[in-house]
N, C-alpha and C positions, 0 to 999 in steps of 0.2 A: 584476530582478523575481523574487518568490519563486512558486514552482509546486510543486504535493501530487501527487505521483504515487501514484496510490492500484493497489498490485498485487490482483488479483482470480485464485482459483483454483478449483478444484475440489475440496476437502479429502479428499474421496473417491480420486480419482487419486491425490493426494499421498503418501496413509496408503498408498496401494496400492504404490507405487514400492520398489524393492527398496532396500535399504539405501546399498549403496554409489551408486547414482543419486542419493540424495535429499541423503547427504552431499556430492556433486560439484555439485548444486544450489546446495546452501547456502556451498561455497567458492567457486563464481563469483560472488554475490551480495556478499560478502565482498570477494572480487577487487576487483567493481565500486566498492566502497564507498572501495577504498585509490585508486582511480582518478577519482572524482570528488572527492578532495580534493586529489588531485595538480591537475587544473583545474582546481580553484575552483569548482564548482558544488554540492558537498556540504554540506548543513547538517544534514539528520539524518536517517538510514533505522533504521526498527523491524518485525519482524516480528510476527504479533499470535497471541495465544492461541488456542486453537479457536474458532469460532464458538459451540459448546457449552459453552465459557465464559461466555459474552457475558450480560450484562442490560440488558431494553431497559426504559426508563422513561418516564412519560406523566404528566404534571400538566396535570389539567384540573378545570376547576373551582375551584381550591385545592387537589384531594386528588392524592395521589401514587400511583402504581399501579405495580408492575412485572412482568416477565416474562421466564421465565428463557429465553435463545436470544437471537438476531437478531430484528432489524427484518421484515422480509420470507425468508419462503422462496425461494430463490434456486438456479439451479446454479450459479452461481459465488461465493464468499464472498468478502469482503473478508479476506485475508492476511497484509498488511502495506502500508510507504507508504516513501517517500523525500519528504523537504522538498527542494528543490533551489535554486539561486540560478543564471539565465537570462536572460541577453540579452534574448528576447521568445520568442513562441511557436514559431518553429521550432526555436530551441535547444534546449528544455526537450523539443519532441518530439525531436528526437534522442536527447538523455542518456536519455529514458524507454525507447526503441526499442530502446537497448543491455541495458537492465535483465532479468537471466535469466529470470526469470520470463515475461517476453511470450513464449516461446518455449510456455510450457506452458498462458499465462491471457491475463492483458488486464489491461492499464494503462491507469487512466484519468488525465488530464493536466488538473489547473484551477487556474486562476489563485488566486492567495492576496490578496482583498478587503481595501483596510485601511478599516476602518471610523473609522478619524480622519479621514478627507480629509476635509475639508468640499465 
């Protein structure tokens, strides 16, 4: 089964971490990544732009609308994600629980829907 581990942070914290912190971050994430394809569980982890990036869009109606930011004002932002491939749900929570980030945010764990089943 495929599962989205969605990592969630603080961007705030992050920007704030001292340099060589943020680079030992980002090489166990790294780490992690050479590790879950050594198991088998890896299909694809991406870290994401600022949330100050981000545009959120809305069609209603017909008409299109957009807005510059996030979905919601949050303290924690969405980060980045790991796709992952899992046995069933305690698997997939473990491989999440290793991921460096939970140490600093929260990982959220959901099933990936196929919408062919009949």
């Amino acid at each position: 089964m495929r599962y989205l581990c969605l990592v969630y942070g603080e961007e705030k914290k992050l920007d704030a971490m001292p340099g060589r912190e943020y680079d030992a971050l980002v090489a166990e994430h790294l780490a992690y990544d050479d590790e879950l394809r050594e198991s088998g569980h890896f299909i694809v982890a991406e870290a994401l732009e600022s949330v100050k990036a981000a545009t959120t869009i809305r069609v209603r109606n017909g008409k299109l609308s957009t807005t510059d930011g996030p979905f919601a004002e949050t303290k924690e932002q969405l980060t980045g994600f790991y796709l992952i491939d899992a046995s069933d749900l305690n698997d997939a929570l473990q491989v999440a629980a290793k991921i460096p980030s939970a140490r600093v945010g929260c990982i959220e764990v959901r099933s990936i829907r196929d919408l062919n089943e009949s």
